[in-house]
C-alpha positions as CSV (number, residue, x, y, z in Angstrom):
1,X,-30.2,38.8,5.2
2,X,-26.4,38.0,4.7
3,X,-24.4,35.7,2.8
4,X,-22.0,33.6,4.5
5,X,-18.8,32.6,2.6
6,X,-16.1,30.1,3.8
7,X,-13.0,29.5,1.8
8,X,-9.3,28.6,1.9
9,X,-6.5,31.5,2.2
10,X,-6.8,31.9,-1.9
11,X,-10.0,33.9,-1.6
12,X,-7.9,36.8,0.2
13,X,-7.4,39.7,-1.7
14,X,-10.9,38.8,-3.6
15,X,-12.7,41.7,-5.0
16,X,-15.8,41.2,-2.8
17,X,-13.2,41.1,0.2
18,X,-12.1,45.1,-0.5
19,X,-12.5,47.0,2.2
20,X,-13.7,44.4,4.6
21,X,-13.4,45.0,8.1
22,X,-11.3,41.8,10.3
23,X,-13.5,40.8,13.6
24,X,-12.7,37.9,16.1
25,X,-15.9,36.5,17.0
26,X,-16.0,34.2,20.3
27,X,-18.1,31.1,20.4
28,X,-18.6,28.5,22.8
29,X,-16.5,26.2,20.3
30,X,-13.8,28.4,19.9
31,X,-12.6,32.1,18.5
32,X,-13.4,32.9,14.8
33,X,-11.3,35.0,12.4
34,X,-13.7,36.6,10.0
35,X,-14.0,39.3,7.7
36,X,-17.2,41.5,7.2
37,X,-17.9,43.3,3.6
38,X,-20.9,45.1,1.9
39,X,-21.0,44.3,-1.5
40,X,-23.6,46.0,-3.3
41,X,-25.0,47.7,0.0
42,X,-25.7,43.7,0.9
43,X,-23.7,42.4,3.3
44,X,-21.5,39.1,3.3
45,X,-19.6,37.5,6.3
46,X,-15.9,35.5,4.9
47,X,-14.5,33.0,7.3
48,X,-11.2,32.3,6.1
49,X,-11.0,28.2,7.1
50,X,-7.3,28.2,7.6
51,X,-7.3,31.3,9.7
52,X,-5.7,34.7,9.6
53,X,-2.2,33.6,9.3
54,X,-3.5,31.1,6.8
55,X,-1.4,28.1,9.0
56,X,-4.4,26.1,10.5
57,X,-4.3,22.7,9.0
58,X,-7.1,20.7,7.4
59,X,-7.2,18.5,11.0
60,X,-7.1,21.5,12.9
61,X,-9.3,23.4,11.5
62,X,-12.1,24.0,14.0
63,X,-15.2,23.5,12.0
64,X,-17.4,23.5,14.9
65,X,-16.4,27.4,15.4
66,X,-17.1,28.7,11.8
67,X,-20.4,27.1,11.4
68,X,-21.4,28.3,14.8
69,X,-20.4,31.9,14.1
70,X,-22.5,31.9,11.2
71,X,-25.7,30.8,13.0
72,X,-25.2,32.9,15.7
73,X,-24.6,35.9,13.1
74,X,-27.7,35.2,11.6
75,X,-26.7,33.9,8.7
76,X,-29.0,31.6,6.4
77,X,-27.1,30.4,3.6
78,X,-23.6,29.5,3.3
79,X,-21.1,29.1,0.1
80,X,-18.4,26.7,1.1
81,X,-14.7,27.2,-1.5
82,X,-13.0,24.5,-1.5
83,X,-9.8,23.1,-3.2
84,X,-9.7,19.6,-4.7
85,X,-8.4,17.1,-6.7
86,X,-10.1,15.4,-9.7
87,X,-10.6,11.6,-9.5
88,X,-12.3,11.6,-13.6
89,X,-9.8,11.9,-16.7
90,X,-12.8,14.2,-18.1
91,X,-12.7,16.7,-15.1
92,X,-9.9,18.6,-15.6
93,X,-7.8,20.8,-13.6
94,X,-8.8,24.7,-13.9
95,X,-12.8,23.2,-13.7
96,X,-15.2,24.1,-11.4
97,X,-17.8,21.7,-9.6
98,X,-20.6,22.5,-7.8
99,X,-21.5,19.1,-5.8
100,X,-24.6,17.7,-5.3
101,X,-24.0,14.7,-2.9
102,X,-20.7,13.9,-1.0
103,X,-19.2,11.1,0.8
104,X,-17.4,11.0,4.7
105,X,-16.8,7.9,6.4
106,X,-14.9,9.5,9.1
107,X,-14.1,11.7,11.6
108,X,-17.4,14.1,11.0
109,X,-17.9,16.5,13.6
110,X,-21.0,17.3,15.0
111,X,-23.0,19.7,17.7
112,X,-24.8,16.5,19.3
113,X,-22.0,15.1,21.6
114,X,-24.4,14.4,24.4
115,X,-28.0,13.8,22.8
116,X,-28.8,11.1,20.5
117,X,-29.8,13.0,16.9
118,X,-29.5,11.2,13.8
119,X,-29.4,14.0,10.7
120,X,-30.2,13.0,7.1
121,X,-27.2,15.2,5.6
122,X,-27.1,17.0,2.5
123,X,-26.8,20.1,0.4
124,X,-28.8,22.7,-0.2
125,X,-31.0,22.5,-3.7
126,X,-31.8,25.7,-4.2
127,X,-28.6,27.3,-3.4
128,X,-27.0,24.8,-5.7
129,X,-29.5,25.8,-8.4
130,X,-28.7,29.3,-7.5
131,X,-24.9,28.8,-8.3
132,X,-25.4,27.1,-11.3
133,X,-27.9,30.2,-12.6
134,X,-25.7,32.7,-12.3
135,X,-22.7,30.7,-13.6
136,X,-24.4,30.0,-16.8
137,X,-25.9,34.0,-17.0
138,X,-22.2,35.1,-16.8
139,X,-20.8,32.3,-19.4
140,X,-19.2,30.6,-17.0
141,X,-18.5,26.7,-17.5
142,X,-19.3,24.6,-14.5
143,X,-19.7,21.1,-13.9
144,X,-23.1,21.0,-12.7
145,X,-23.3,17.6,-10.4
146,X,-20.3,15.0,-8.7
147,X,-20.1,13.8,-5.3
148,X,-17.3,15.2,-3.5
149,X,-15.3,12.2,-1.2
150,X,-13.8,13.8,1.9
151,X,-10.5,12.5,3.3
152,X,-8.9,13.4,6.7
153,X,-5.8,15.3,6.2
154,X,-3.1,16.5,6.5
155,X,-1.6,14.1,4.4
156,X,-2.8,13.7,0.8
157,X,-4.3,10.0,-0.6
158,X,-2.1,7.0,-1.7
159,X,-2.6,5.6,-4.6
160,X,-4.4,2.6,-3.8
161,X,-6.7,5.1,-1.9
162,X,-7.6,7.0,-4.9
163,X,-8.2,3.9,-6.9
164,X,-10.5,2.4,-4.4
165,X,-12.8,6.0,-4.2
166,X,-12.9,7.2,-7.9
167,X,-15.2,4.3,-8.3
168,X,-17.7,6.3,-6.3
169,X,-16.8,10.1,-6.3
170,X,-15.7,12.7,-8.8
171,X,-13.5,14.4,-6.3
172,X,-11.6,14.5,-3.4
173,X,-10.9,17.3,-0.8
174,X,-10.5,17.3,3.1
175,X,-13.3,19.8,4.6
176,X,-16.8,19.8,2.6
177,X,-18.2,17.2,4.3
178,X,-17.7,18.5,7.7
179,X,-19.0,22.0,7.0
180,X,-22.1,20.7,5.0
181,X,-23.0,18.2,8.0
182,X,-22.7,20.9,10.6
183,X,-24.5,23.3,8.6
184,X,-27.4,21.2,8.1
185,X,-27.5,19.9,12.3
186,X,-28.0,23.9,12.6
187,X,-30.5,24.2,10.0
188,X,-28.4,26.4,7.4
189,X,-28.3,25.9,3.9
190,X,-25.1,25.1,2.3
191,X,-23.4,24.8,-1.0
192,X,-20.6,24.4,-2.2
193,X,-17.9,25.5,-5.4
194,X,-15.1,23.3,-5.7
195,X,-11.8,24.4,-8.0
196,X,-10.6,22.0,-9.6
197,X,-6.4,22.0,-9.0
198,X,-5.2,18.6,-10.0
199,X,-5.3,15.3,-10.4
200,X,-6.1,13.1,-7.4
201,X,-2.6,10.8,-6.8
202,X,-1.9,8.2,-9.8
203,X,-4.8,9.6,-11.8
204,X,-2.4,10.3,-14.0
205,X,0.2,7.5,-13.5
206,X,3.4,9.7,-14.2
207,X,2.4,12.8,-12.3
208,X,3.7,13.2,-8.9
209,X,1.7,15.4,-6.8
210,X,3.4,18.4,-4.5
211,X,1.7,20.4,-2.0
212,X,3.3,23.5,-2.4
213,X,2.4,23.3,-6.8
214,X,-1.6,22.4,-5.2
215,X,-1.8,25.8,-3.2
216,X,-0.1,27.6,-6.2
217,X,-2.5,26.8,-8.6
218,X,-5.4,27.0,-6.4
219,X,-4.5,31.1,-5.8
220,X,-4.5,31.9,-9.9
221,X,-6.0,30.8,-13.4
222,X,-9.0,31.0,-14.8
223,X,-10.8,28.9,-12.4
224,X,-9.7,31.4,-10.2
225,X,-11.0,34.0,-12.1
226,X,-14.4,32.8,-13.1
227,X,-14.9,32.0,-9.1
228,X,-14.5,35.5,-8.1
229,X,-17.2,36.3,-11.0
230,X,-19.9,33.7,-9.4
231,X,-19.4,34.8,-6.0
232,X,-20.0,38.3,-6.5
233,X,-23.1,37.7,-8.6
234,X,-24.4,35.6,-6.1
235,X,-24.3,37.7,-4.0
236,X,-26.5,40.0,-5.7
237,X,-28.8,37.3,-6.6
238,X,-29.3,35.4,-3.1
239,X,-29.3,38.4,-1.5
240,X,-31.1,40.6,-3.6
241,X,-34.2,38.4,-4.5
């Protein structure tokens, strides 16, 4: 069995990414860019989101593709990386959330275009619980539950947008809801790790957010750190058991 691993651009020069070998995979969704790697003689499949040249926007990503590419790679289980902002005083920037519930009210994508299929979504349990093991064997801090609200980018949340959906999330990012969905249509298991790297808009009134700062911080600090420590014992856990 392999590991499937989908992440933003930051995850790129990630020790479990050394001497991976770059593939384009056709599907009848669309061509993949993905990377495979053996890591601890087991073997894990990366599919950078935002592409090779790391220029595929949140709205363009093609979601449809990736998930598909796993399934037809055989792949069971899938670790989703994604980048968000906190919508809680108390989770702070540098934290890391794995989600147990999430929140879309739009613009879902899904494999049943022509057939009327009605999906209960949701996330895996036991990869979650798997996460969360081998966080806490390695001393790693993680925020154990929070429902993760999806937007549609590419532009980031008002203020009066972030006011109205702290009330009912913990934090906000643009693709987890997408992938989780269209993982669970195919019958994959999915998780997800979220890095914490700001503050939602006007959770902290004075703070003015900038793209460019978001996509720094997301690529370094300990967050970053500690992520590439879960991952690679994950690997050996999931795989290995």
């Amino acid at each position: 069995m392999s590991l499937g691993i989908i992440g933003g651009t930051s995850l790129f020069g990630s020790e479990f990414l050394d001497d991976a070998k770059e593939k384009e995979m056709e599907t009848k969704y669309g061509t993949v860019y993905l990377l495979f790697t053996v890591v601890h003689s087991h073997k894990v499949v990366f599919i950078p989101r935002h592409g090779k040249e790391k220029n595929i926007p949140p709205h363009r990503i093609n979601h449809k593709a990736n998930i598909m590419a796993f399934k037809e790679l055989r792949v069971e289980k899938i670790v989703g990386v994604t980048s968000v902002g906190s919508l809680k005083l108390d989770i702070k920037p540098q934290s890391l959330v794995v989600p147990h519930d999430y929140i879309s009210l739009c613009s879902i994508p899904t494999f049943y275009d022509d057939e009327i299929v009605h999906v209960t979504p949701g996330l895996d349990e036991s990869l979650r619980s798997s996460v969360i093991k081998v966080a806490k064997d390695l001393g790693v801090d993680l925020i154990e539950k929070g429902v993760y609200f999806q937007t549609v980018g590419p532009r980031l949340e008002t203020r009066a947008e972030i006011n109205l959906i702290r009330n009912y999330a913990d934090v906000v990012g643009m693709n987890m809801a997408s992938e989780a969905t269209l993982a669970k249509e195919l019958g994959l298991g999915y998780a997800n790790i979220s890095t914490v790297d700001n503050y939602a808009h006007g959770i902290i009134a004075e703070e003015e957010l900038d793209y460019k700062k978001i996509v720094e911080a997301a690529s370094k600090g300990k967050s970053r750190e500690d992520l590439e420590k879960v991952l690679l014992k994950l690997i050996d856990y999931e795989i290995g058991n």
